[in-house]
Structures are given as structure tokens and as C-alpha cells.
MMTF fields as JSON, N, C-alpha, C and O atoms, coordinates in Angstrom:
{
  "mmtfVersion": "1.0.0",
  "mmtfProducer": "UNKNOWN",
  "numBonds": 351,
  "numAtoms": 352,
  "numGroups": 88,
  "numChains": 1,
  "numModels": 1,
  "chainsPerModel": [1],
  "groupsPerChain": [88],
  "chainIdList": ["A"],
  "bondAtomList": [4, 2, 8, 6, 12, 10, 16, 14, 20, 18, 24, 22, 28, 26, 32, 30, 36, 34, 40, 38, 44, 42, 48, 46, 52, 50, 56, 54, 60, 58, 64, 62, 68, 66, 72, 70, 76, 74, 80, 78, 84, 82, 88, 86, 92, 90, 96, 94, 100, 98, 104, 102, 108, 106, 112, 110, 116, 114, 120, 118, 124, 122, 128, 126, 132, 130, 136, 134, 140, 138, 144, 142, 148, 146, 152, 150, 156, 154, 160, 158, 164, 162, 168, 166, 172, 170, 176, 174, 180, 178, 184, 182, 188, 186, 192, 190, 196, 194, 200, 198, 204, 202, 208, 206, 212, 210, 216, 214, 220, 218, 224, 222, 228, 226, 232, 230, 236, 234, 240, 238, 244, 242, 248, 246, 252, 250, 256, 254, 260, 258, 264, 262, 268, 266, 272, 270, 276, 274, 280, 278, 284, 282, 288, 286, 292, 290, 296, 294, 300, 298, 304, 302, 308, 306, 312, 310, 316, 314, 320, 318, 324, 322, 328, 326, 332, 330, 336, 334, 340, 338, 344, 342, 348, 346],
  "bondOrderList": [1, 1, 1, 1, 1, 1, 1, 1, 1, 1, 1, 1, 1, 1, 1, 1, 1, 1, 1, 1, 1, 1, 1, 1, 1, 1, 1, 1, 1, 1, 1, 1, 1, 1, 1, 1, 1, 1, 1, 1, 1, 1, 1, 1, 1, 1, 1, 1, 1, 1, 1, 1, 1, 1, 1, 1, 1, 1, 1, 1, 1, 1, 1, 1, 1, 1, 1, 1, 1, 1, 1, 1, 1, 1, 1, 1, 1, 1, 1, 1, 1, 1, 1, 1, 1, 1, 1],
  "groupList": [{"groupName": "UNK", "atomNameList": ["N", "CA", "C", "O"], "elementList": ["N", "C", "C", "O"], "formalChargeList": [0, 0, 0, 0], "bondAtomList": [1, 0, 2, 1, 3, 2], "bondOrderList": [1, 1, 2], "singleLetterCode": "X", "chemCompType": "L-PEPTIDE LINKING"}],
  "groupTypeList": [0, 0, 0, 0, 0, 0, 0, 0, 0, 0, 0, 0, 0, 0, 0, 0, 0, 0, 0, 0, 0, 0, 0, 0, 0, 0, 0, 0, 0, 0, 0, 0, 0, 0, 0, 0, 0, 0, 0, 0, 0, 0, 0, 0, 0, 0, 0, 0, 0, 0, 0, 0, 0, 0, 0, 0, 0, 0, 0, 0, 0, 0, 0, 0, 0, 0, 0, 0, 0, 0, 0, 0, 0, 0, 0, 0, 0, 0, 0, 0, 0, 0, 0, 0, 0, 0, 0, 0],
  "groupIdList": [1, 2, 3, 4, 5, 6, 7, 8, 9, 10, 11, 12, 13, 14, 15, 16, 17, 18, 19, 20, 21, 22, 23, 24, 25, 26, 27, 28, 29, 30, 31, 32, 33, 34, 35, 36, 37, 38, 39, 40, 41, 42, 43, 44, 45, 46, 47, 48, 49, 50, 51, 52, 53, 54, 55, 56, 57, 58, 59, 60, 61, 62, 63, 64, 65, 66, 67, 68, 69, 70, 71, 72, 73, 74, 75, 76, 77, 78, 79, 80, 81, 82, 83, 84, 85, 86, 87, 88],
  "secStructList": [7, 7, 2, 2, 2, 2, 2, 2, 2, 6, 6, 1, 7, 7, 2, 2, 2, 2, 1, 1, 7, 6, 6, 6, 6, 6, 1, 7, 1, 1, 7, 7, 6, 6, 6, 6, 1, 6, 6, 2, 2, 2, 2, 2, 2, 2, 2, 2, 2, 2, 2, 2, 2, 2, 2, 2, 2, 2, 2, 2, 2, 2, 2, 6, 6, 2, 2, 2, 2, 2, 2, 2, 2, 2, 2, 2, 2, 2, 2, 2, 2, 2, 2, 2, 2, 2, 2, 7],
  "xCoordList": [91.081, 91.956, 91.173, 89.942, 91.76, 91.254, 91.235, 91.871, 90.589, 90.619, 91.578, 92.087, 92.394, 94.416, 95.095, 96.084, 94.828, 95.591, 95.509, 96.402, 93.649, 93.746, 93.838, 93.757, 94.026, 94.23, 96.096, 96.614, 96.73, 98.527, 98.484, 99.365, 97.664, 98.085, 97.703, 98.61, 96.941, 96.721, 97.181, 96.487, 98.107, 99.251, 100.761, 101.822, 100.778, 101.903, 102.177, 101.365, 103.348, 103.678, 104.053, 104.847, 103.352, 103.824, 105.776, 106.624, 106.005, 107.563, 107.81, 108.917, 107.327, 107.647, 107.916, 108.761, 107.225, 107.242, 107.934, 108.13, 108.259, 109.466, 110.234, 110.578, 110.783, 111.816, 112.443, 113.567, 111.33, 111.321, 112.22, 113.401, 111.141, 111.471, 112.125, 111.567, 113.24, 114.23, 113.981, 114.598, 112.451, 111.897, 111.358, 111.296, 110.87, 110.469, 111.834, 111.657, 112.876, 113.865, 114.638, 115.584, 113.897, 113.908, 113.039, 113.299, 111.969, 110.73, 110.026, 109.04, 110.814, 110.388, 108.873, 108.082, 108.852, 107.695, 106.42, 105.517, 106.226, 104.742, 104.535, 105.589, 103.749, 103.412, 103.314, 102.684, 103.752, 103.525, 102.461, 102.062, 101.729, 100.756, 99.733, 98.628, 100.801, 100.12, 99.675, 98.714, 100.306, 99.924, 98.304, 97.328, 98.411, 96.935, 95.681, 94.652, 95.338, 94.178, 93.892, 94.787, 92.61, 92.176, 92.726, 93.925, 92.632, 93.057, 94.575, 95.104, 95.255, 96.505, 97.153, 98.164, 96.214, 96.215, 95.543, 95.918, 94.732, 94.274, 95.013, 94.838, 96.232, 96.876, 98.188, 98.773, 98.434, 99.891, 99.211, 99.83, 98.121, 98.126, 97.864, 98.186, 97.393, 97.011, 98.908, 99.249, 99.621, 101.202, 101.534, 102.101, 101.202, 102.079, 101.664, 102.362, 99.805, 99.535, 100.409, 100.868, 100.599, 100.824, 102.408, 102.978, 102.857, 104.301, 104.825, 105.804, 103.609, 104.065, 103.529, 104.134, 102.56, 101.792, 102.702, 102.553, 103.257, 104.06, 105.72, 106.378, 105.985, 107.125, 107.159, 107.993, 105.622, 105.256, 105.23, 105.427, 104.968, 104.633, 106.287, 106.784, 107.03, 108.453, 109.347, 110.106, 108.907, 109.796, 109.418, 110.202, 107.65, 107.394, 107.858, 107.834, 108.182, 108.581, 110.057, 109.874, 110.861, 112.177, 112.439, 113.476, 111.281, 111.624, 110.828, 111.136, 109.718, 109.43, 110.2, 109.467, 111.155, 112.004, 112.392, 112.399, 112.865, 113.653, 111.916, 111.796, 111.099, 109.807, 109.246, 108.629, 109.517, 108.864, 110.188, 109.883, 111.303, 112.237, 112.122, 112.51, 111.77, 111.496, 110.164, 110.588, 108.896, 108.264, 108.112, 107.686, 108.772, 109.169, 109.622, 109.215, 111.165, 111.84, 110.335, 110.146, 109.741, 109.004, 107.942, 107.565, 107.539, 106.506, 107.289, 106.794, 108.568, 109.566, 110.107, 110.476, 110.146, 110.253, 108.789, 108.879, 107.867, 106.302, 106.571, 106.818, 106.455, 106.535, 107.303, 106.763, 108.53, 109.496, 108.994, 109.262, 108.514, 108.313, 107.087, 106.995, 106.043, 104.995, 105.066, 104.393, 106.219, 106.529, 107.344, 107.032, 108.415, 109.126, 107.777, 107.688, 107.078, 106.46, 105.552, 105.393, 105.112, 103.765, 104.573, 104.007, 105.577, 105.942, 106.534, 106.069, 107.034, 107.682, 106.868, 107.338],
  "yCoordList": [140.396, 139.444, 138.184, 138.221, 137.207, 135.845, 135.499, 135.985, 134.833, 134.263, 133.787, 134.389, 132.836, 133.059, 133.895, 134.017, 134.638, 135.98, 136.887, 137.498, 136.725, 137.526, 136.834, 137.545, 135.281, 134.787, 134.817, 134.608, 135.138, 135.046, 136.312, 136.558, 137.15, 138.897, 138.683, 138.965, 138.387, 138.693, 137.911, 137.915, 136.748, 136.409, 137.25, 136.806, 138.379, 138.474, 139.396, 139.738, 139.643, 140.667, 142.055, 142.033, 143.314, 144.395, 145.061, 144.543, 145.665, 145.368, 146.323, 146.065, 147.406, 148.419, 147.717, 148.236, 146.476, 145.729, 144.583, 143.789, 144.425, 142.997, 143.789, 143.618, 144.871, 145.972, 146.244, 146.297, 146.367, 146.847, 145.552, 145.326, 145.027, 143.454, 142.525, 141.794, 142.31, 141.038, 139.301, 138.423, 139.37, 138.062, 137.414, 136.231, 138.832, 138.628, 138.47, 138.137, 138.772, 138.499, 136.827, 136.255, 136.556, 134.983, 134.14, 133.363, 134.38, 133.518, 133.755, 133.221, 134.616, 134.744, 135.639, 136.187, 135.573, 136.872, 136.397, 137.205, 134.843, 134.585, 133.81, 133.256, 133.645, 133.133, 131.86, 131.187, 131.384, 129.703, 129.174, 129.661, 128.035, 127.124, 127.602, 128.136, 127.063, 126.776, 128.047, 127.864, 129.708, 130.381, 130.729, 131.288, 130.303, 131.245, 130.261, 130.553, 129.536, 129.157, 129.963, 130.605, 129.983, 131.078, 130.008, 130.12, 129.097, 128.309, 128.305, 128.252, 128.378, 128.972, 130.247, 130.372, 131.333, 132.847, 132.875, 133.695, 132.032, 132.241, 131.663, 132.068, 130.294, 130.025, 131.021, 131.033, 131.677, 132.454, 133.647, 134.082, 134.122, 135.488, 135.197, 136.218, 134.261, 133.458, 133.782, 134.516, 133.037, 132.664, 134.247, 134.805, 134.855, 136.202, 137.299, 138.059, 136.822, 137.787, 137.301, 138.164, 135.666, 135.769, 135.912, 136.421, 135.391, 136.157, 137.159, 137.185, 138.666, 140.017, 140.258, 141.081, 139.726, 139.75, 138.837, 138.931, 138.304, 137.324, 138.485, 138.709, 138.946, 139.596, 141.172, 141.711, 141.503, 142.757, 142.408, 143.28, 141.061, 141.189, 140.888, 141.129, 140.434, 140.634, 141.355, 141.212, 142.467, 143.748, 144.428, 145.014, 144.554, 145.692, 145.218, 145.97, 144.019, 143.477, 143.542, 144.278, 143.275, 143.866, 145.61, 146.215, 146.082, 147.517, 147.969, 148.942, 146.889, 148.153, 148.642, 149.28, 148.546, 149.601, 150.402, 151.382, 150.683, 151.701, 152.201, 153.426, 151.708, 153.196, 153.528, 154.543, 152.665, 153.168, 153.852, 154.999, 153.762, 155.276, 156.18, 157.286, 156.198, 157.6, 158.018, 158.903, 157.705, 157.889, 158.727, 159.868, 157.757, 158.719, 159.753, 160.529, 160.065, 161.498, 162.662, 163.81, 161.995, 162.582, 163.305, 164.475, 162.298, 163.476, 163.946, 164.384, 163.862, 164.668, 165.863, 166.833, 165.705, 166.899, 168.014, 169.241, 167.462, 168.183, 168.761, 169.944, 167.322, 168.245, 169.348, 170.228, 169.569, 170.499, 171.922, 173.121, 171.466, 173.002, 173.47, 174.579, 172.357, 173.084, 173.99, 174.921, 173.141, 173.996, 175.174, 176.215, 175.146, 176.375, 177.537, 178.738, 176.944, 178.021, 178.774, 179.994, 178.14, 178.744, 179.994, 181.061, 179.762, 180.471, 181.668, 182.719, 181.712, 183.35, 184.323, 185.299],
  "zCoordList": [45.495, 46.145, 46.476, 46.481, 46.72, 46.848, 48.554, 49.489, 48.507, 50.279, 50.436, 51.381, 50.019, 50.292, 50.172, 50.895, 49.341, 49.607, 50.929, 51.516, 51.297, 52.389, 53.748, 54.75, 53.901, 54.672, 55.094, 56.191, 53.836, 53.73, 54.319, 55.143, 54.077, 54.493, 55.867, 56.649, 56.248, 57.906, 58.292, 59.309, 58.512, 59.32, 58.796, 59.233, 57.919, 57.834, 59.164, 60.023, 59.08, 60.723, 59.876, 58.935, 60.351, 59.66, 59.46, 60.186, 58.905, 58.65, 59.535, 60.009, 60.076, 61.015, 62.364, 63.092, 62.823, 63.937, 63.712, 64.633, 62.81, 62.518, 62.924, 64.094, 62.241, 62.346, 63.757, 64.257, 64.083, 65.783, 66.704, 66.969, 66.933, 67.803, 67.347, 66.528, 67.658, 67.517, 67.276, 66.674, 68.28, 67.948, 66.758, 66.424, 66.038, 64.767, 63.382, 62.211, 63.938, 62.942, 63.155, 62.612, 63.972, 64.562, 63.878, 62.96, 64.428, 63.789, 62.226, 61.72, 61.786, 60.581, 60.166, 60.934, 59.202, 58.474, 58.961, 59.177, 59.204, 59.459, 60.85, 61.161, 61.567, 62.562, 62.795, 61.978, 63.655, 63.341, 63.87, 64.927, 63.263, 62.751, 63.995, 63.897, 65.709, 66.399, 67.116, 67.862, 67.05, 67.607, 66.738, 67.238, 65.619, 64.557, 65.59, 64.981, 66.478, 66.675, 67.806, 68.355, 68.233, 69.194, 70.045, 69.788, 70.843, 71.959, 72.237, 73.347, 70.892, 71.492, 71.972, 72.663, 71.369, 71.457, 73.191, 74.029, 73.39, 74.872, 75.951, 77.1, 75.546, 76.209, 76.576, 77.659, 75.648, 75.286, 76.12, 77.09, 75.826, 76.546, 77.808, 78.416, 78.726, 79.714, 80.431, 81.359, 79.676, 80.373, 80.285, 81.224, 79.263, 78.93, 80.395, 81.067, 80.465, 81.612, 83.041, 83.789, 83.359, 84.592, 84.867, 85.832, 83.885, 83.719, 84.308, 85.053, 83.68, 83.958, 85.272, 85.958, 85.73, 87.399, 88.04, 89.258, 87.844, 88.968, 88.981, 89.998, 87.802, 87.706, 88.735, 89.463, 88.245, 89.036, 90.69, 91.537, 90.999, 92.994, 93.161, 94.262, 92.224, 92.236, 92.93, 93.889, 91.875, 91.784, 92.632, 93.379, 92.767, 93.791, 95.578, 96.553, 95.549, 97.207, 96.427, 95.457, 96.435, 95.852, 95.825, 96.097, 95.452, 95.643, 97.295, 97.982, 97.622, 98.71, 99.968, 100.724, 100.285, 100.97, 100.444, 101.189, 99.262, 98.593, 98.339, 98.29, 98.239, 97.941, 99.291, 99.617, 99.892, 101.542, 101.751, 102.076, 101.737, 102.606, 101.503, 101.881, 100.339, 98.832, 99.955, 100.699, 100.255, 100.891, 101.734, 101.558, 103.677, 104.158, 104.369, 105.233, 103.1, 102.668, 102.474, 102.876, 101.918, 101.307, 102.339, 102.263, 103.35, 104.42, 105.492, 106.53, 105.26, 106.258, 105.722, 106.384, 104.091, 103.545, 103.669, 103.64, 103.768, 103.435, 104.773, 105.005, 106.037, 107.391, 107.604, 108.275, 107.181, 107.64, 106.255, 106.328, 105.548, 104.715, 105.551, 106.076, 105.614, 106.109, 107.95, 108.391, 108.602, 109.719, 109.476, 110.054, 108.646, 108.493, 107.694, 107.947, 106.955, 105.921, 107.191, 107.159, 108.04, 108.758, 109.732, 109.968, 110.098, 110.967, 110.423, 110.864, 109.957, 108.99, 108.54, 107.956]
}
């Protein structure tokens, strides 16, 4: 194979993962221009990480009451087995 050839193959996207993800039936078989440089791969994963960390202090203050009373159930259930169990 030639160095275009193997430069065309490693931007292609495998077909099992086009398949998969919807975005790829969007953007087409190859990647565009500006994601192939490392400076854009470090910007994108940069946004992609704080994205999911900003989404995560989100959800988890959105959920923490519903996991603090799952919680509590929870050492009120322990307390009451461990008092009923000792005594019988």
C-alpha cells in the first residue's frame, strides 16, 4: 500500500461504529479536515471532558436528595435488622 492509501484508511471510521452512532451517518465516512490535527483533537477532548464534568456536578446536586433519602432508608433498614436480629 502507498502512504495515501494508508493515510485514506486511518481517517476512515470503522463501519461497525458508523453503524452504531447517528453522528456518523451525518458527517459522513471521513473526518473533517479540522478534527485530524492534534490541536484540534486536544481542543475537542478538552470541551468533550468539561462538558461531561460540568453535566456530572449537575445531575449529582439534582439527584442529591433522592440519594441522601435512598441512603437514609438504607441505615434505617440496617438499624432495624440489626436490632430485631440480636434479640431473638
Amino acid at each position: 500500500m502507498t502512504t495515501s492509501n494508508n493515510h485514506s484508511l486511518a481517517n476512515t471510521i470503522p463501519a461497525s461504529l458508523k453503524n452504531q452512532l447517528p453522528i456518523f451517518q451525518v458527517i459522513g465516512d471521513k473526518l473533517p479536515a479540522a478534527v485530524k490535527t492534534p490541536e484540534a483533537k486536544k481542543t475537542f477532548s478538552a470541551l468533550v471532558f468539561w462538558v461531561l464534568m460540568i453535566g456530572g456536578v449537575i445531575a449529582f446536586v439534582k439527584y442529591l436528595p433522592l440519594l441522601l433519602e435512598y441512603a437514609q432508608k438504607k441505615v434505617y433498614c440496617l438499624y432495624y435488622l440489626v436490632l430485631y436480629s440480636s434479640c431473638c
